[in-house]
C-alpha positions as CSV (number, residue, x, y, z in Angstrom):
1,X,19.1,-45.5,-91.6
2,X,20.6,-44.4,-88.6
3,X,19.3,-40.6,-87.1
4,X,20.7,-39.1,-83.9
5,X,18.8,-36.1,-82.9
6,X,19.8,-33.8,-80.5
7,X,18.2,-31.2,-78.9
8,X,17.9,-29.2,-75.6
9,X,20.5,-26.3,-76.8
10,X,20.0,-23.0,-76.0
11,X,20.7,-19.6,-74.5
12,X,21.9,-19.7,-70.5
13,X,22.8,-17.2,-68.2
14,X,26.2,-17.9,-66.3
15,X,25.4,-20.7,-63.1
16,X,22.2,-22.0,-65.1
17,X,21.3,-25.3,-65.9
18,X,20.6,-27.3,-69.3
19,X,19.7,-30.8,-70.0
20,X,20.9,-31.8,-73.7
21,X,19.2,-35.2,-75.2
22,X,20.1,-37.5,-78.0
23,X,17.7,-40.0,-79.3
24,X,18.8,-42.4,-81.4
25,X,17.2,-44.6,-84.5
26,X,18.2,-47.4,-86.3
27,X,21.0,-49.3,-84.0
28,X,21.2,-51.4,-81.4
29,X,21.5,-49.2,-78.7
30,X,23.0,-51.7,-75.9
31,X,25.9,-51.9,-78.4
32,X,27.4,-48.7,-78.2
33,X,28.9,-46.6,-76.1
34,X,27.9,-42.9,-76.0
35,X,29.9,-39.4,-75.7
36,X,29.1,-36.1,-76.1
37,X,31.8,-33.9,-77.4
38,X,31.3,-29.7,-77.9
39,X,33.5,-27.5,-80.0
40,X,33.9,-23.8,-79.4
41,X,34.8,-21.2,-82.7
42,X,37.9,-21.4,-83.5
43,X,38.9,-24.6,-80.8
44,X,39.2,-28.5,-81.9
45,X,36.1,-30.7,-80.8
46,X,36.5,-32.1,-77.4
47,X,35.3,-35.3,-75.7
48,X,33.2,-33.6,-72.7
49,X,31.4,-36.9,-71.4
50,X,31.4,-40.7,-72.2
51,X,29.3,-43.8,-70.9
52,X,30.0,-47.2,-72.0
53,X,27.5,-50.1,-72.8
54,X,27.5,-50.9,-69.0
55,X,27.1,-47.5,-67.8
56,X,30.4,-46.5,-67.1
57,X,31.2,-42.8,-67.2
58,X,34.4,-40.8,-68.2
59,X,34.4,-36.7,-67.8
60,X,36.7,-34.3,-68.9
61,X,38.5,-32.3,-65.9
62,X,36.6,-29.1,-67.2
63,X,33.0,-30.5,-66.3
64,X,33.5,-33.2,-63.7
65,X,31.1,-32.2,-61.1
66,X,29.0,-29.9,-63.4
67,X,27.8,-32.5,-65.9
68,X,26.6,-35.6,-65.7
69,X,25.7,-37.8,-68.5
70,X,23.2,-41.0,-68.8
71,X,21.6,-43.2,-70.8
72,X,17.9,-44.9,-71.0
73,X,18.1,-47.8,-72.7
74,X,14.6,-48.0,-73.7
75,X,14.2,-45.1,-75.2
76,X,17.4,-45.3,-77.2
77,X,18.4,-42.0,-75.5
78,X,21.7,-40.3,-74.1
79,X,21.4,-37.2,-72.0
80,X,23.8,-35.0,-70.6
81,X,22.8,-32.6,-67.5
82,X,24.5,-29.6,-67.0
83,X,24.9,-27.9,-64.0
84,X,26.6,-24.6,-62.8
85,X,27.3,-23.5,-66.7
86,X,30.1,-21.2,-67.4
87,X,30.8,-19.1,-70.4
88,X,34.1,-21.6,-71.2
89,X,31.4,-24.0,-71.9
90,X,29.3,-22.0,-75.0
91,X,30.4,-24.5,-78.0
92,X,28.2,-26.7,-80.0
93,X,27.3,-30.3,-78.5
94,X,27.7,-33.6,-80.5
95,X,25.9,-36.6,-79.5
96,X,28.5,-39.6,-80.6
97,X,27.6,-43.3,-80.2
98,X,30.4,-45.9,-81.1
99,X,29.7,-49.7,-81.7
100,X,31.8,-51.4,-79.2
101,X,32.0,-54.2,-81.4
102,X,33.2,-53.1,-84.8
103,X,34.6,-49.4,-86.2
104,X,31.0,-47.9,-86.5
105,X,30.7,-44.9,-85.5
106,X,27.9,-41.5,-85.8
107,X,27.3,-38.3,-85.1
108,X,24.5,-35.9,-84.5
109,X,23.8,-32.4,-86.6
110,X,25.1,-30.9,-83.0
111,X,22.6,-28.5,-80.5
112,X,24.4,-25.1,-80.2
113,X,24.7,-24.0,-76.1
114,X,25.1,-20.5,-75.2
115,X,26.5,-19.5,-71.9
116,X,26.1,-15.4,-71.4
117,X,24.6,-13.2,-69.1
């Protein structure tokens, strides 16, 4: 069975940091790339970060040079730092890993991320 749990949400004031982690269970890690993708009320769910198998990292315009994401291999984990938060970015997070191999694909429950002073 495969589990992706996130966690590291919270409440932030405006300029604050958060460091958002997804641990995965039950694939083989090395084979898929991993994203994290927020959606605000009311707003479609948008790709915020990506890194492929070989570590290879994509940003949306919004959070390039605020976030950065990474991946530990060995602990099956994807994380996504975020720096210099802004109230834009209150959404909920979504850990996504995709098989780069075949169609597979999974999501996490999401990790909610308040920005507000």
């Amino acid at each position: 069975q495969v589990q992706l749990v996130e966690s590291g949400g919270g409440l932030v004031q405006p300029a604050g940091s958060l460091r958002l982690s997804c641990v995965i269970s039950g694939i083989n890690f090395d084979f898929y790339n991993m994203a994290w993708y927020r959606q605000a009320p009311g707003k479609q769910r948008e790709m915020v970060a990506r890194i492929n198998s070989g570590g290879t990292t994509t940003y949306a315009d919004s959070v390039r040079a605020r976030f950065t994401i990474s991946r530990d291999n060995l602990k099956n984990a994807a994380y996504l730092q975020m720096n210099n938060l802004k109230p834009e970015d209150t959404a909920a997070y979504y850990c996504f890993a995709e098989n780069r191999w075949s169609p597979l694909q999974y999501w996490g429950q999401g990790t909610q991320v308040t920005v507000s002073s």
